[in-house]
N, C-alpha and C positions, 0 to 999 in steps of 0.2 A: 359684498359677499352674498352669493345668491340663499344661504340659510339664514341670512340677518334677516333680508330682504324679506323671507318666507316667513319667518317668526312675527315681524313686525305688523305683514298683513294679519296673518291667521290671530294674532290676537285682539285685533278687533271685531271679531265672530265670537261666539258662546261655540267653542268645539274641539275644548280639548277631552268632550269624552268621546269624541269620535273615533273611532281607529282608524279612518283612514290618514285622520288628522295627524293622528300619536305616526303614522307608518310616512306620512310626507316629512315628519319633521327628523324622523332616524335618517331614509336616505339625505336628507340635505346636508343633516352632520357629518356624515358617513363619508361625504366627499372629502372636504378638507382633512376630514378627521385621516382617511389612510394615504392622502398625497402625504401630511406631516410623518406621517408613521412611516412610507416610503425612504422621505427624507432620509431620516433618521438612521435608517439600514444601515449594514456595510456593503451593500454591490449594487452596481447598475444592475444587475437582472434583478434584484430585489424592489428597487425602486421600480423599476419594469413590471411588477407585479402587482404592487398597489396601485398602480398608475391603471390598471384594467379594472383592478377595483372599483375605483373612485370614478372609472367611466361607465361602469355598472351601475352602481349608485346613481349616478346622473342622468341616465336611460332610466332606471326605476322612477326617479324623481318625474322626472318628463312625462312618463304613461301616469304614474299619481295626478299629478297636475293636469291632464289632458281629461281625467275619471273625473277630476273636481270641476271643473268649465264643465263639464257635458253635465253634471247636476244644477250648475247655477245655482251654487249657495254664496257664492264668492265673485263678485265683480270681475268680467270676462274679459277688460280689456288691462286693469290688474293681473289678471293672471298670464293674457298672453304676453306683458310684459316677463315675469317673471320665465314662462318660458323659453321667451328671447332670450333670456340671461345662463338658461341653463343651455342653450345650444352655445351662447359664447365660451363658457364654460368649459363644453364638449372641445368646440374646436383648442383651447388652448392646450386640453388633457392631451388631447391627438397630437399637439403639434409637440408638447414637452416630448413625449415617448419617441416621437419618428428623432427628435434631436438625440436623443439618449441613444435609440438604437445604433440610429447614424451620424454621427457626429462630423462636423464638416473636418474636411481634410486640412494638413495645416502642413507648409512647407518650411522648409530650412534652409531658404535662400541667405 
């Protein structure tokens, strides 16, 4: 899970008084936090809602992440792993929604 992941690195730095720091570690939560909370719903377009959330969040996370690399306080090739993982991420948020919106066709032969 890419906010273990983030947690795990970021506490080996002195920076949780940062705010960028406090502001990577909301969007990371923020992910799973409203996929689960979509879950949860009663309707597909609801689930369809936080599912744009939670890909907000992960574009926020990504430009976070991309602000931290370009200061180099945090180990570059660390982070662009982690970014790696939030574009996986990305792709599976994408792919849940396009499955939700379109659901494969099912016959009754």
């Amino acid at each position: 899970m890419v906010c273990v992941q983030l947690y795990r690195l970021l506490e080996q730095y002195d920076l949780s008084h940062s705010i960028l720091f406090k502001q990577i570690l909301r969007s990371a939560l923020s992910i799973p936090s409203n996929i689960a909370e979509g879950c949860g719903g009663s309707s597909d377009k609801q689930l369809a809602h936080f599912l744009d959330i939670a890909m907000g969040s992960s574009n926020e996370l990504e430009t976070q992440l991309i602000i931290f690399q370009e200061i180099a306080i945090i180990n570059t090739d660390e982070l662009s792993f982690l970014i790696q993982n939030v574009h996986e991420v990305q792709r599976l948020i994408a792919g849940f929604k396009k499955k939700l919106i379109n659901p494969p066709l099912t016959s009754n032969v």
